[in-house]
C-alpha positions as CSV (number, residue, x, y, z in Angstrom):
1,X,52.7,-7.9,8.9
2,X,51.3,-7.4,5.6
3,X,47.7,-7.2,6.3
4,X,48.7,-4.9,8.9
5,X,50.4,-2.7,6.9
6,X,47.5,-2.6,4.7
7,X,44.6,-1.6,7.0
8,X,47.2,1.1,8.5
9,X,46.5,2.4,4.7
10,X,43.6,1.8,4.6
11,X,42.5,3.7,7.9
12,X,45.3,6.6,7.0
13,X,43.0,6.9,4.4
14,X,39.6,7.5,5.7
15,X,40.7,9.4,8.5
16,X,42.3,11.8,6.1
17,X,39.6,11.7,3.6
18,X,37.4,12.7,6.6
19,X,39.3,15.3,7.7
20,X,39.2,16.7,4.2
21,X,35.6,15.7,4.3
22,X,35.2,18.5,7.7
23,X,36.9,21.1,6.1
24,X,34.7,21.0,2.7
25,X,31.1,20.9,4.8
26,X,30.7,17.6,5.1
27,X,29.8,15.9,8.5
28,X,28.7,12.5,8.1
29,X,27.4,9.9,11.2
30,X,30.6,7.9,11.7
31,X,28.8,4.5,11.8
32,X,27.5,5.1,8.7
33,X,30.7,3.2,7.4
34,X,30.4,0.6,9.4
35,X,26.8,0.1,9.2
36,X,24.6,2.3,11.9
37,X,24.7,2.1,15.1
38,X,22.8,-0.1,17.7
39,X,20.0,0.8,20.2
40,X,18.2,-0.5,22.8
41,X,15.1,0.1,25.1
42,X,17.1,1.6,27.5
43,X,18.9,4.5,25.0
44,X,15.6,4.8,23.3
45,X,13.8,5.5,26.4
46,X,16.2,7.7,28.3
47,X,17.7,9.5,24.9
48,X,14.9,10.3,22.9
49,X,12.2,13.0,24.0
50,X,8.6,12.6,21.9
51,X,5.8,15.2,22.0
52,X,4.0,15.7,25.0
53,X,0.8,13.3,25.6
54,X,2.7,10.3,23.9
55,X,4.4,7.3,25.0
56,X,7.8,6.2,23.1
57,X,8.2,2.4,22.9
58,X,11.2,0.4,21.3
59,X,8.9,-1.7,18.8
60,X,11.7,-3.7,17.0
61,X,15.7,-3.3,17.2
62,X,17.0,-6.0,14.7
63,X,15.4,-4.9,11.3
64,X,19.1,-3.8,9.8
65,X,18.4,-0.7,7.2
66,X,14.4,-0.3,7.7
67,X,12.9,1.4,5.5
68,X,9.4,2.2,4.1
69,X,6.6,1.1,5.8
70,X,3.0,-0.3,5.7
71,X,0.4,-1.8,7.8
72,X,-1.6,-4.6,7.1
73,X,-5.5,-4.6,7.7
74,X,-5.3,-6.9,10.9
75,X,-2.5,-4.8,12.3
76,X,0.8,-6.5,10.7
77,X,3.9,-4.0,10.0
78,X,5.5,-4.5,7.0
79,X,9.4,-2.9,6.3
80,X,11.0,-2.7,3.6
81,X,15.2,-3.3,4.0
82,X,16.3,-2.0,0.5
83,X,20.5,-3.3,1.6
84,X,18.9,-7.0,2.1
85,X,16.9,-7.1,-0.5
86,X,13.6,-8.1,1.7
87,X,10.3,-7.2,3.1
88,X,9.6,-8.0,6.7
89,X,6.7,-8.7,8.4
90,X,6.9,-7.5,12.1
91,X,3.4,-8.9,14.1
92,X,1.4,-6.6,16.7
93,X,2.6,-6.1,20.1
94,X,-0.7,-8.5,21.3
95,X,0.8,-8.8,25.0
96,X,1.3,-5.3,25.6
97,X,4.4,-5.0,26.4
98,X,4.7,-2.4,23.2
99,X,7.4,-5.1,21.5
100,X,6.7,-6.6,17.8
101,X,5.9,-10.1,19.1
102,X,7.4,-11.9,16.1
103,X,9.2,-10.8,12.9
104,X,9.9,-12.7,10.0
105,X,11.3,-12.7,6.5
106,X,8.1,-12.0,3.9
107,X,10.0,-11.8,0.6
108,X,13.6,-11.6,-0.8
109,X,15.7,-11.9,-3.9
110,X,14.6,-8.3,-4.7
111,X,16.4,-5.1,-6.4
112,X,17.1,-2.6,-3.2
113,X,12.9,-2.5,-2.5
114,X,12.0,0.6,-0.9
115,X,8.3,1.6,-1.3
116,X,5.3,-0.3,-0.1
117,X,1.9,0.5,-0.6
118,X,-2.1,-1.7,-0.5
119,X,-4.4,-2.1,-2.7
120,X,-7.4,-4.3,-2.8
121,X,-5.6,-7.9,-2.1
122,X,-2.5,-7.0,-3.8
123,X,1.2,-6.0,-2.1
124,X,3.1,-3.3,-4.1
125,X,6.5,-3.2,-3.6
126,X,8.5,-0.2,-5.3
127,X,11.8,-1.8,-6.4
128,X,15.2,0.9,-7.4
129,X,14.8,-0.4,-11.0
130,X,10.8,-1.6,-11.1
131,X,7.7,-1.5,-9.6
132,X,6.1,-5.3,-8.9
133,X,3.1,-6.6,-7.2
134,X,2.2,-10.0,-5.2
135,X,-1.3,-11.2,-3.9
136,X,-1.3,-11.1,0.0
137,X,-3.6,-12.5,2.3
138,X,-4.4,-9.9,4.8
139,X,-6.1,-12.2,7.4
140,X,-2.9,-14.7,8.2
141,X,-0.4,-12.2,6.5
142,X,1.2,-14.5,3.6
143,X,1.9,-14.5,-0.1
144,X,-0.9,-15.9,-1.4
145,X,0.7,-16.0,-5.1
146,X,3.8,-15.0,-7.8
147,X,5.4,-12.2,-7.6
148,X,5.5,-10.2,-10.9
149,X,6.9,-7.4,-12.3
150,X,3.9,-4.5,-14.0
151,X,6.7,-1.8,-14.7
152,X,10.6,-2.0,-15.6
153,X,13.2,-0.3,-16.7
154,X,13.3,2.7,-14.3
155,X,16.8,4.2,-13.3
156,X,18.3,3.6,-10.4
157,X,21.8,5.9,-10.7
158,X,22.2,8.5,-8.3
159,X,19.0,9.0,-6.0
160,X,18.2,5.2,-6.3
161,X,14.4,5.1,-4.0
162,X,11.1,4.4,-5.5
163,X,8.5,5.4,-3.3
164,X,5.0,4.5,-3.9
165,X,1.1,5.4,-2.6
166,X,-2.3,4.4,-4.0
167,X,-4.1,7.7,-4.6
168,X,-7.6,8.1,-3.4
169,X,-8.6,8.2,-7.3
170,X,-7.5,4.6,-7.4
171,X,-4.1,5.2,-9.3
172,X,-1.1,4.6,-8.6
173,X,1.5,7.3,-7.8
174,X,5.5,6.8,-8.3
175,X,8.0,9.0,-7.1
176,X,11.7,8.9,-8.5
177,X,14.8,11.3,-7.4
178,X,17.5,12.5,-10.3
179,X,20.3,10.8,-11.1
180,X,22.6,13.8,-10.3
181,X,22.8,16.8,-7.6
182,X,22.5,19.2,-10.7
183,X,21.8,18.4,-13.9
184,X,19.5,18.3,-17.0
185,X,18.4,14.9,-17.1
186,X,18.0,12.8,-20.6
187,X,15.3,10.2,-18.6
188,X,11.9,12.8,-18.2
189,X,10.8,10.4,-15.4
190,X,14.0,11.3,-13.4
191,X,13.1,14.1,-11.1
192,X,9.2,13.6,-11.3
193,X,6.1,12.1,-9.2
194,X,4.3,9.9,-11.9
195,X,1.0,8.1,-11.5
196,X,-0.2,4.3,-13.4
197,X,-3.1,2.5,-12.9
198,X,-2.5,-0.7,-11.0
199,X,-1.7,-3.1,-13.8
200,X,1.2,-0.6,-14.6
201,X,-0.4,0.6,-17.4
202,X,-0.8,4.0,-18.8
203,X,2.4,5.7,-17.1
204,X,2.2,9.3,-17.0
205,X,4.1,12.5,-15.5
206,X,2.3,14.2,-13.5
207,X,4.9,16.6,-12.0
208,X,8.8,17.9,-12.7
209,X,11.7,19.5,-11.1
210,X,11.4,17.9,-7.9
211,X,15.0,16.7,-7.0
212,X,13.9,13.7,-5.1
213,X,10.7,13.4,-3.2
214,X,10.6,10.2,-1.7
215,X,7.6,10.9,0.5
216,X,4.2,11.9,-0.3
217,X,0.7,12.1,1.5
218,X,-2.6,13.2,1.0
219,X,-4.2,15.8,3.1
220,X,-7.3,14.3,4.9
221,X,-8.6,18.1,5.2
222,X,-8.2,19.7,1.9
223,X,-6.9,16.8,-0.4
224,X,-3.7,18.1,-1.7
225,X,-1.0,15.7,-2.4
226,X,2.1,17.2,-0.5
227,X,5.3,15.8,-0.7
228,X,8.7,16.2,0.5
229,X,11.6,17.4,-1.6
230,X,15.7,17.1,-0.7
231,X,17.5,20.6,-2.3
232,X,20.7,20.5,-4.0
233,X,24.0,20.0,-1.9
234,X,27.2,22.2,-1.7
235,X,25.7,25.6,-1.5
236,X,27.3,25.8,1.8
237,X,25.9,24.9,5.4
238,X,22.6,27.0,4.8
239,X,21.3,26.7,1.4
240,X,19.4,25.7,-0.6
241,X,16.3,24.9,2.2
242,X,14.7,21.4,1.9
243,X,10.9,21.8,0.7
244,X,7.8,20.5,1.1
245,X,4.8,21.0,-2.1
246,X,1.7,21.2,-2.9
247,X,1.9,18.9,-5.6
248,X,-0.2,20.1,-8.8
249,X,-0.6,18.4,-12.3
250,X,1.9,19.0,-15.3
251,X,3.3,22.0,-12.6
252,X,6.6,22.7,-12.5
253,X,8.5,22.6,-9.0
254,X,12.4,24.4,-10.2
255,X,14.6,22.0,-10.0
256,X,17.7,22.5,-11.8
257,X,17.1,26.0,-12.6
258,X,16.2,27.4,-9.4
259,X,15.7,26.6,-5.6
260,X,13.1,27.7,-2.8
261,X,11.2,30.7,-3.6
262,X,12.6,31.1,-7.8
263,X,15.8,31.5,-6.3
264,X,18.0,31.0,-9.7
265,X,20.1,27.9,-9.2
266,X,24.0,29.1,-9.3
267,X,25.4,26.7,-11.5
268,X,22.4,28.3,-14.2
269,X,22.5,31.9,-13.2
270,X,24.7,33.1,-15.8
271,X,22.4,31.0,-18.1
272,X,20.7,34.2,-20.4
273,X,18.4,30.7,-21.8
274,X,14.6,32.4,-22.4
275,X,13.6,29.1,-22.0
276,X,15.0,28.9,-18.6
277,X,14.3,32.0,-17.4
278,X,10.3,31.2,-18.5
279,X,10.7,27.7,-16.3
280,X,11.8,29.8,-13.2
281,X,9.2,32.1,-13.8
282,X,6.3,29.6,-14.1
283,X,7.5,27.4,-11.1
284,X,5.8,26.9,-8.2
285,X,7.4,27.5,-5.0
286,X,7.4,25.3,-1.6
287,X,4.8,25.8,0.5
288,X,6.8,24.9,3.6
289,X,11.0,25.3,3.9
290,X,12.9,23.1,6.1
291,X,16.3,23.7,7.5
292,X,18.8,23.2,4.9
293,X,20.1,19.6,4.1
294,X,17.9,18.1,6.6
295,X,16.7,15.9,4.6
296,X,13.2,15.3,4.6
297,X,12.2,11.8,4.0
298,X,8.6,10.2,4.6
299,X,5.5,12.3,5.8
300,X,2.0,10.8,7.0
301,X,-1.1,12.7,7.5
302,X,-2.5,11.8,11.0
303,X,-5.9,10.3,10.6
304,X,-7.0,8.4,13.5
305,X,-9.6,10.1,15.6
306,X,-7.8,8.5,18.4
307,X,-5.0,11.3,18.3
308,X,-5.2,14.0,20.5
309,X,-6.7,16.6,19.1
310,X,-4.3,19.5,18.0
311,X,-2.7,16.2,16.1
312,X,-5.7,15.0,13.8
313,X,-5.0,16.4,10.5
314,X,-1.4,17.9,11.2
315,X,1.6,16.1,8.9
316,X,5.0,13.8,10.8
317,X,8.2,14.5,8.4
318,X,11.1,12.0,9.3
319,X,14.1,14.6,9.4
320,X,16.7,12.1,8.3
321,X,19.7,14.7,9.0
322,X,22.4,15.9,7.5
323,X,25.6,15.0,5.9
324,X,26.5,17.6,3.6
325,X,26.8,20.5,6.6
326,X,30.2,21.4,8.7
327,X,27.8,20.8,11.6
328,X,25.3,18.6,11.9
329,X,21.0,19.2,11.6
330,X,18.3,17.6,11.4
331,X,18.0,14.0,13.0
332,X,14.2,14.2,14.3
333,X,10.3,14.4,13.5
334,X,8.8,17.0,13.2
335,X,4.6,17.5,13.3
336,X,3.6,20.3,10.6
337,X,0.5,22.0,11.7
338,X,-2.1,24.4,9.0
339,X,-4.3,26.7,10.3
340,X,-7.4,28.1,9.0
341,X,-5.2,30.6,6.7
342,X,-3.2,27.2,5.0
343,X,-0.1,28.4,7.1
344,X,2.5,25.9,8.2
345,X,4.0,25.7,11.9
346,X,6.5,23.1,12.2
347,X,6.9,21.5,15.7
348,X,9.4,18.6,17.2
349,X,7.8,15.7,17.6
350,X,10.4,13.4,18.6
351,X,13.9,14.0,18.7
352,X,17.1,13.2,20.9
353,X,19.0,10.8,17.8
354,X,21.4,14.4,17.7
355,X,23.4,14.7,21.0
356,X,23.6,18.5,22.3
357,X,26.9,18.8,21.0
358,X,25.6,18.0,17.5
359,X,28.6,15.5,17.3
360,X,27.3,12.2,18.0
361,X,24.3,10.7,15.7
362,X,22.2,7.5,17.3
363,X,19.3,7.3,14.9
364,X,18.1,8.8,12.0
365,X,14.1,8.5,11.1
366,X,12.8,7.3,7.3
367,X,9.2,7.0,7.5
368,X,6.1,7.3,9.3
369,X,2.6,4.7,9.6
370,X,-0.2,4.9,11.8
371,X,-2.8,2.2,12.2
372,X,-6.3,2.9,12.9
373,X,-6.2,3.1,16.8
374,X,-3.4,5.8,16.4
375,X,-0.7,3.6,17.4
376,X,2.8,5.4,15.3
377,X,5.6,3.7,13.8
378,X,8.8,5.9,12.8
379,X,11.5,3.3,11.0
380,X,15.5,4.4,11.4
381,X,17.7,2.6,8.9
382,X,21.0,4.0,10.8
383,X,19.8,1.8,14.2
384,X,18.1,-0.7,12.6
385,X,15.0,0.0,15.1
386,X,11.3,0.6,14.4
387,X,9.4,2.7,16.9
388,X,6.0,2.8,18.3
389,X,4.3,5.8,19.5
390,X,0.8,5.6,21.4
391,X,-1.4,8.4,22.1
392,X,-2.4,8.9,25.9
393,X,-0.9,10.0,29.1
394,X,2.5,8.3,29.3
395,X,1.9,7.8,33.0
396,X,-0.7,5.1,32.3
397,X,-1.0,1.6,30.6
398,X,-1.0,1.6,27.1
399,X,-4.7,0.1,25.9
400,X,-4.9,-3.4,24.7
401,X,-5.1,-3.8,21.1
402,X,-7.7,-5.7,19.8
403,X,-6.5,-9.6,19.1
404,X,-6.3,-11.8,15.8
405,X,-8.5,-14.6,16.1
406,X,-6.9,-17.9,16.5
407,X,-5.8,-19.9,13.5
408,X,-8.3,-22.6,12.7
409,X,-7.3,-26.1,12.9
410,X,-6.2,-27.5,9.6
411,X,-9.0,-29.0,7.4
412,X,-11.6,-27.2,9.5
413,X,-13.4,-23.9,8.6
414,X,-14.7,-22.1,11.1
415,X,-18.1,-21.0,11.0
416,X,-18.9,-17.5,11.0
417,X,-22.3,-16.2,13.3
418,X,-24.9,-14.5,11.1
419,X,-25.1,-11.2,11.6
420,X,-28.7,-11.8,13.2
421,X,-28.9,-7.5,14.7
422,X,-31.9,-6.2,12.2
423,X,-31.5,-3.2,13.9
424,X,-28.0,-2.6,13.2
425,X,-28.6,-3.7,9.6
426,X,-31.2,-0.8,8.9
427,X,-28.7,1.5,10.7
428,X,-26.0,0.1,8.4
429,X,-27.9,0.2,5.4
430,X,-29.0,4.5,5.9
431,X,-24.7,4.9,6.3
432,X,-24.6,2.9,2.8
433,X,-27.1,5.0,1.4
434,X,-26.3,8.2,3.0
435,X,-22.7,8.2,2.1
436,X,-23.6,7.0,-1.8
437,X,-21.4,3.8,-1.7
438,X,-23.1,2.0,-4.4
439,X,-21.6,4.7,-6.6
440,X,-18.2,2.3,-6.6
441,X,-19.5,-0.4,-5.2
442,X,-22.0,-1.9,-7.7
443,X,-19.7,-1.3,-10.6
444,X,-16.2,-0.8,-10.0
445,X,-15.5,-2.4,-7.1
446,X,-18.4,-5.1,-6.6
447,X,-18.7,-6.6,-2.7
448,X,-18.7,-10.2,-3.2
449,X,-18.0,-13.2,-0.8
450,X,-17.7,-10.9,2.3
451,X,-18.9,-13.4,4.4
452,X,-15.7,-16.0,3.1
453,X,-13.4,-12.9,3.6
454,X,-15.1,-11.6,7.0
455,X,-16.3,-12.1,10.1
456,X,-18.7,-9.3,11.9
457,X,-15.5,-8.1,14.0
458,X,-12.9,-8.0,11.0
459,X,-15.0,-6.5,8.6
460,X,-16.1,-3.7,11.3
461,X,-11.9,-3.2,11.6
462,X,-11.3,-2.9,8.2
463,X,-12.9,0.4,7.6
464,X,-10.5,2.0,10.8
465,X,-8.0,1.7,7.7
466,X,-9.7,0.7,4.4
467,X,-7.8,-0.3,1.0
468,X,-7.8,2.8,-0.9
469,X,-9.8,4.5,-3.1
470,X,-12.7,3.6,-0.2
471,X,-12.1,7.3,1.8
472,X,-12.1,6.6,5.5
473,X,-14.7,8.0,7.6
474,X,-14.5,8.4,11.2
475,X,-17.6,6.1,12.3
476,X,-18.1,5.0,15.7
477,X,-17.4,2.0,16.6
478,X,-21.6,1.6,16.9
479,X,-21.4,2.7,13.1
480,X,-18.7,0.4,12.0
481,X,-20.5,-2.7,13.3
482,X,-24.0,-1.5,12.4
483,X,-22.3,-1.0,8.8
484,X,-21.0,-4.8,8.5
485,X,-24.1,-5.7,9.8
486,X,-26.0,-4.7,6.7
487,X,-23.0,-5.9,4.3
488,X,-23.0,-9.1,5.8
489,X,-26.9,-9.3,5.9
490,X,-27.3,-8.1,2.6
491,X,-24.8,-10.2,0.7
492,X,-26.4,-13.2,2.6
493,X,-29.9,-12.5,1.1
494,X,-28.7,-12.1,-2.3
């Protein structure tokens, strides 16, 4: 009788806390108390509607609060589960029947990790409170090493995520929300997109008064770094809009002054500060709005020339959906599109997780990967699910992926064949030279042992998605082989 009488409380409570909830603008996914909801192929397939030309696959349904994402160089998907403290490893779907084939536990005992990122033969992982980094073995996809911490001492209150990316310039670049909805913080790294180098060294700011951009991306077409950017809550259902920037050194981006286009923020607007008014002035405005409180999480620029062609170059944004509206929004991805002007469209790319009624939530998408044959993976930490979208007619069988080679037996090294094609060589060598790789290569980042590290076919892979700062070009599959050819050749002479 007693505990009865106490959950009775207990559940008099929260329904009248969400009623009062309702009537103040809120509208949050039911589940969310309990933990998400569940999904299955059959919901996934029959509830969710992705963009015409690709095929929707449930990839993985038992990753519980997936995250951030990142692919390994032989095709591994790694997910970050910030509630369990752990990084997954998810295999390949190798038997084509578009399912992860395995998935295990790759590291625990950490602080809420969120963002992942590669670089050279090192795992970053972007903990709430610190950034650390572990050698990993791309080939067999293992630790190979200690864990260690190159940056503490971060905040965590309020918009807890780290997210991180290696830039093409070889840095590393941080992202890290404010601890408040509006407020002048006392940490300047609250609020900002910073950049170190990869030891964790030489942390700087590189921009401010960005409310919390947890995802960022490169343009493959004009370079920019663009990121996404939440807005303030309790404006009302429809402001202030959700943004995405043009990120810009030591630039200025509003936030807590103002919102959207210099729109002064209300809680400041009877602020007669100079200083303030100068900061609205000097701001830069969003390139792109999104619907307000949808929440814009992870974006990835689509790379692979195996997308269909109006898609090769245009942006996915994980819509992760509302909470703080009287109805609910958002709940889908979207594909952003520039023309030759820089304007942004904004299409759906895959959406269904909001029922009609706008009631009923079933998914909501964090971030986006895409390996090098232009197979998609869009995590949802509210199911618990990861999945996989493959270009092509949905009508016909999905391509085999290429294959790991099997594990040697113990004690035995295989041996690797000599890249014996001189033809392909000479062809390799005029890509080397005609795309000045020695520039990096002979200093900064020396090629040594490739033919320990490599065979022909793996090293051919690797540049479909290479370890950044290496750009990646869009050689055939003739110019990727003809290319490890001559690497392989020319180490061996040396």
């Amino acid at each position: 009788m007693k505990y009865t009488l106490i959950f009775l409380l207990i559940f008099s409570a929260v329904v009248s806390g969400a009623f009062a909830a309702v009537a103040s603008g809120i509208s949050v996914p039911w589940r969310q108390i309990v933990g998400g909801a569940k999904t299955d192929e059959q919901k996934v397939t029959q509830g969710l509607t992705p963009a015409s030309g690709y095929q929707l696959q449930l990839f993985a349904d038992n990753v519980p609060n997936a995250r951030w994402l990142a692919i390994t160089r032989t095709g591994d998907l790694l997910v970050s589960q910030p509630k369990e403290g752990r990084i997954s490893l998810l295999s390949p779907d190798l038997n084509d029947d578009g399912r992860a084939d395995s998935q295990r536990m790759l590291i625990d005992d950490l602080n809420r990790p969120h963002g992942l990122a590669f670089h050279e033969n090192w795992l970053y992982i972007a903990e709430s409170n610190a950034i650390g980094r572990v050698p990993f073995d791309h080939s067999d996809g293992r630790l190979a090493g200690r864990y260690e911490r190159i940056l503490e001492d971060l905040e965590d209150s309020g918009h807890w995520t780290k997210t991180i990316e290696m830039g093409p310039d070889g840095w590393l670049y941080l992202s890290s929300g404010s601890s408040c909805n509006v407020c002048i913080e006392k940490d300047r790294r609250r609020a900002t997109i910073m950049r170190l180098r990869p030891d964790g060294s030489d942390l700087e700011i590189l921009a401010t008064g960005l409310r919390n951009s947890v995802g960022f991306d490169w343009s493959p077409k004009d370079g920019g770094l663009y990121a996404t950017d939440n807005g303030r809550d309790w404006l009302g259902d429809n402001l202030p809009p959700d943004e995405l920037n043009l990120i810009q050194p030591e630039k200025f981006y509003g936030w807590p002054y103002a919102y959207g286009d210099r729109i002064p923020d209300p809680d400041f607007i009877n602020d007669e500060s100079p200083t303030i008014k100068e900061m609205i002035a000097s701001s830069l405005p969003p390139v792109h709005e999104f619907a307000a409180h949808n929440a814009p999480l992870g974006i990835r620029f689509l790379r692979s020339p195996e997308q269909q062609t109006d898609y090769r170059g245009a942006a996915l944004v994980a819509l992760h959906g509302s909470w703080n509206r009287s109805v609910k929004d958002g709940y889908k991805v979207v594909s952003l599109h520039w023309d030759e002007g820089g304007n942004i469209t904004q299409r759906d790319f895959l959406w269904g997780f909001l029922s009609q009624d706008r009631k009923e939530v079933s998914g909501r998408p964090v971030a986006i990967a895409e390996d090098g044959q232009g197979i998609i993976y869009i995590s949802d930490d509210y199911a618990g699910a990861i999945y996989r979208l493959s270009p092509g007619d949905p009508q016909k069988t999905v391509a085999p992926r290429k294959t790991k080679a099997p594990a040697p037996a113990p004690g035995r090294v295989p041996k690797k064949p000599p890249p014996a094609n001189a033809a392909a060589a000479q062809e390799g060598r005029a890509l080397y030279l005609s795309h000045n790789c020695a520039q990096c290569h002979q200093q900064q980042v020396p090629l040594k042992e490739l033919n320990k590290k490599y065979t022909l076919q793996t090293l051919s892979d690797f540049f479909d998605a290479p370890t950044p700062p290496m750009p990646r070009y869009d050689f055939t599959d003739e110019q990727k082989k003809a290319l490890a050819h001559y690497l392989l050749a020319r180490e061996a002479l040396q």
